[in-house]
LOZA-159165 format. One record per residue (C-alpha): residue in one letter; y, x, z negated. Coordinates in steps of 0.02 Angstrom, whole numbers, plus 50000, padded with zeros to 5 digits. Example, Ala and Ser with C-alpha at 12.3 -4.5 7.8 and 13.67 -1.06 7.14 Angstrom:
BEGIN
A497755061549610/S499475068449643/
This chain:
BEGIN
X500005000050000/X501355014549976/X502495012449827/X503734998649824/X505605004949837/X506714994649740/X508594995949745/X509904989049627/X511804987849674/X512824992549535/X514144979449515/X516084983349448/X516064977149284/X514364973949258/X513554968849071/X512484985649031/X510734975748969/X510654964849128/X511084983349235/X509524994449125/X508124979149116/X507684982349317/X507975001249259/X506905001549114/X505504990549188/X505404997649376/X506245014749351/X505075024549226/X503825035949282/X502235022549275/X501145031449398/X499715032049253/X499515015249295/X499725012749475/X500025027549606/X500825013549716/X502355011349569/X503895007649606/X505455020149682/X506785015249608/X508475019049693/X510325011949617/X511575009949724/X513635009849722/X514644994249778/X516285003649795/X516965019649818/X516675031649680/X516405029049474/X516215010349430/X516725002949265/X515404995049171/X516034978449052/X515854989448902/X517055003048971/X515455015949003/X515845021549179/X514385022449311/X514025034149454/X512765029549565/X511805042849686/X511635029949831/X512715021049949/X512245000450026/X511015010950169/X510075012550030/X509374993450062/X508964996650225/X507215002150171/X506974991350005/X505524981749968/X506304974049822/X508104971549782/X508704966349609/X510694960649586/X510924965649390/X512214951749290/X514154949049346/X515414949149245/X515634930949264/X515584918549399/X517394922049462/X516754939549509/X517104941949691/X515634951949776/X516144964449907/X515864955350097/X514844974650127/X513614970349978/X513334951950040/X512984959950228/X511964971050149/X511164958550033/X510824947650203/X510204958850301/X509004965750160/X508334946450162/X508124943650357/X507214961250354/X505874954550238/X506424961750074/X506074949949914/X507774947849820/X508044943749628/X509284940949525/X509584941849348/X510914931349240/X512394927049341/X511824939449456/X511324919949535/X513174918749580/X513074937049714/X511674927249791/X512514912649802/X514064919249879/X512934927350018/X512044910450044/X510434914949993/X510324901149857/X510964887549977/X509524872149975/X508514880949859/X508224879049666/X509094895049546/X508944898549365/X510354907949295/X511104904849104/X511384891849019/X513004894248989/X513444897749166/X512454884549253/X513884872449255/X514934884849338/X513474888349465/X513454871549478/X515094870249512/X515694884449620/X514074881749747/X513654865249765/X512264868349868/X511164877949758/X509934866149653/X510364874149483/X508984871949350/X509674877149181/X507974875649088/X507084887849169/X506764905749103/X506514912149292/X505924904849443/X504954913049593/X505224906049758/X504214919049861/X505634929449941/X506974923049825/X506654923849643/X507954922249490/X508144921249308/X509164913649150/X510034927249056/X509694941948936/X507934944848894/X507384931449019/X507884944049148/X506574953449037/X505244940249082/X505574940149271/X505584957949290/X503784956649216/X503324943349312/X503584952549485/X502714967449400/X501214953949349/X501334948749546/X501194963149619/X499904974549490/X499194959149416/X499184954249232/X498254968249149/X499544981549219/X501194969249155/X500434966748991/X500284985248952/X501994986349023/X502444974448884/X501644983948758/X502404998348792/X504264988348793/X503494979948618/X503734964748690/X502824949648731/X502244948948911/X502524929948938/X503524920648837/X503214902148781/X504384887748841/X506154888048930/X507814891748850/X508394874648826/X507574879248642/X508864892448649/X510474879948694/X511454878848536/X511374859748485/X512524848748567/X512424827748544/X514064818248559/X514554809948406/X516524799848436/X517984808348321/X517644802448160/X518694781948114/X518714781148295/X517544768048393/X515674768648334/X516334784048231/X515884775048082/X514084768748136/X513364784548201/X513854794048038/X512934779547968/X511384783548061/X511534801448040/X511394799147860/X509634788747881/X508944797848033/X507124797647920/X507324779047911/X506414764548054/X508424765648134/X508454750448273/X509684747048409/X509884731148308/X509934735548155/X511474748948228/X512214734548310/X512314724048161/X513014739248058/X514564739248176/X514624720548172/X514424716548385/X512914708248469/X511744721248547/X512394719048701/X513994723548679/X513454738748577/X512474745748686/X514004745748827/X514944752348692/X513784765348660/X513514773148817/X515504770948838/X515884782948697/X514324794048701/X513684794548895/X511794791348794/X510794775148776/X510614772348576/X508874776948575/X509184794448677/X510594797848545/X509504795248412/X508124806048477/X509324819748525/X509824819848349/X508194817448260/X507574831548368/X509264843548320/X508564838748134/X506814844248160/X507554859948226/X508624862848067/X507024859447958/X505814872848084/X507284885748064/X507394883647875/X505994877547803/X503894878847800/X503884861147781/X502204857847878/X502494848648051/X501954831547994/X503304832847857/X504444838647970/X504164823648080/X504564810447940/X506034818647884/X506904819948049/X506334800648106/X504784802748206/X503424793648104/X502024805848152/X501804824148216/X501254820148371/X502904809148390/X503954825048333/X502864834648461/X502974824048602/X504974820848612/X505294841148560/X504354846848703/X505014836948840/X506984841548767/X506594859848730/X505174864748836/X504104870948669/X503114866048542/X503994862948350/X502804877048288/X503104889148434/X504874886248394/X504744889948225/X503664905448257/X505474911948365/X506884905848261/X506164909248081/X506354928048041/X505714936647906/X507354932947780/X507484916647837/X505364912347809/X505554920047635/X507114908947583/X506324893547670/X504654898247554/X505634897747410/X506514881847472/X504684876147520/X504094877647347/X505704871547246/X505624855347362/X503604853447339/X503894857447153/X505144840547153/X504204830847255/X502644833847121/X503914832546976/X504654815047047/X502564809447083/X502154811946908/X503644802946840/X503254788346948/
């Protein structure tokens, strides 16, 4: 097969991590485990130094030719998307494309592929944060902000950070199969394939109306007895309107149905209770509303992409399990205290 050149453009004002992942992954010397491992080859995108985002300045040994021959060609993070890519590195990117090369791109590096129209029609991952903006700014890319990366043969892209991680793995899986990317892994001390998508990783975000204001008062209502059999009626009749009208009201002041808000929020609850607690699952249901753990399990992994305990096993570190233990304990302690009382 002949080892597979890769090339990375260096971008002006590039974030570092999304610049050394491709580096780190396809640049070391890995011929122990393949004599057909990748050449890696970085590239400048203007004349001279280049200025990273953290101020390090970068000097790259190779001009655009150097995609003439890549097999692979990886665009590293933008600054943002109102970076403007350099019409050369779009010809170049093009032409890299047309010639057969496969083409990925990390983070926002979505938006460079974009602007050369190699996204148009098809679906991109890029972060969460920026997929609006994506959304936005190219209107013909199909912008999926759940997914950690996405392969579509000659076009492949990923969410941000460490998902950029989990792509550059993936091609590695791809092309030396699974055994080779999972020692890879090892040797990065991370986890070859993560679970889930990075919704679980999208800070919390329900609408809830500015407090006296419209259904203000109801939904604080319902917040406070999100553990309780909460009905669209029994809402309705707290804000004193037929369930009609407070269902139009509802999706006036919220954009959710009543029962979507109430999930969204029960589910933001279980994640509070995973994160700080070792409340088993089946506890953690009944406190955050869903009456069994399959319930809990059901509506968490359609909204996050994961499973509650996978979750937990991310987003409780060591400090956090050993205050949540105590927690655990102090609460369990009650509970048996209030039992015997009764």
């Amino acid at each position: 097969m002949g080892r597979i050149r890769v090339v990375i453009p260096v971008l002006d004002n590039c974030p570092l991590f999304e610049l050394a992942v491709p580096c780190e992954v396809f640049g070391r010397d890995r011929l122990d485990l393949s004599p057909d491992w990748y050449d890696l080859r970085l590239c400048r995108t203007a004349d001279g130094e280049q200025e990273s985002l953290s101020g390090l300045w970068l000097r790259a040994p190779h001009g655009l030719e150097a995609m003439r021959t890549a097999d692979l060609v990886v665009v590293p993070a933008c600054a943002d998307g109102s970076y403007r890519p350099p019409d050369t590195l779009l010809e170049a990117l093009v032409a890299a494309h047309e010639r057969g090369a496969r083409v990925a791109a990390l983070c926002s590096g979505a938006f460079v592929l974009a602007a050369a129209g190699l996204l148009d029609g098809r679906e991109a991952a890029t972060h969460w944060m920026h997929a609006a903006d994506l959304r936005r700014r190219h209107p013909r890319v199909r912008v999926n902000e759940r997914a950690l990366y996405l392969d579509d043969g000659d076009i492949l892209t990923s969410a941000g950070t460490a998902a950029g991680i989990d792509l550059c793995l993936h091609i590695v899986r791809r092309d030396f199969g699974a055994a080779v990317a999972a020692e890879v892994g090892r040797r990065m001390v991370i986890a070859p394939q993560r679970e889930g998508d990075q919704t679980q990783y999208v800070s919390p975000a329900v609408p809830v109306p500015a407090p006296d204001k419209g259904l203000a008062p109801v939904l604080t209502w319902a917040l406070e007895r999100l553990h309780e059999p909460l009905t669209v009626p029994r809402m309705a009749e707290r804000g004193a309107m037929s369930t009609r009208t407070f269902i139009r009201r509802f999706h006036q002041e919220t954009g959710l149905t009543p029962i979507r808000w109430l999930t969204q929020q029960r589910v933001v609850r279980a994640r509070e209770l995973l994160e700080t607690t070792r409340l088993p699952v089946d506890v953690v249901a009944e406190r955050s509303g869903f009456s069994t753990g399959n319930g809990l399990r059901q509506h968490f992994t359609k909204l996050l992409g994961t499973t509650p305990s996978a979750y937990r096993r991310t987003f409780q570190g060591a400090g956090g399990a050993q205050a949540a233990g105590r927690r655990a304990r102090a609460t369990s302690a009650a509970d048996e205290e209030v039992s015997i009382e009764v």
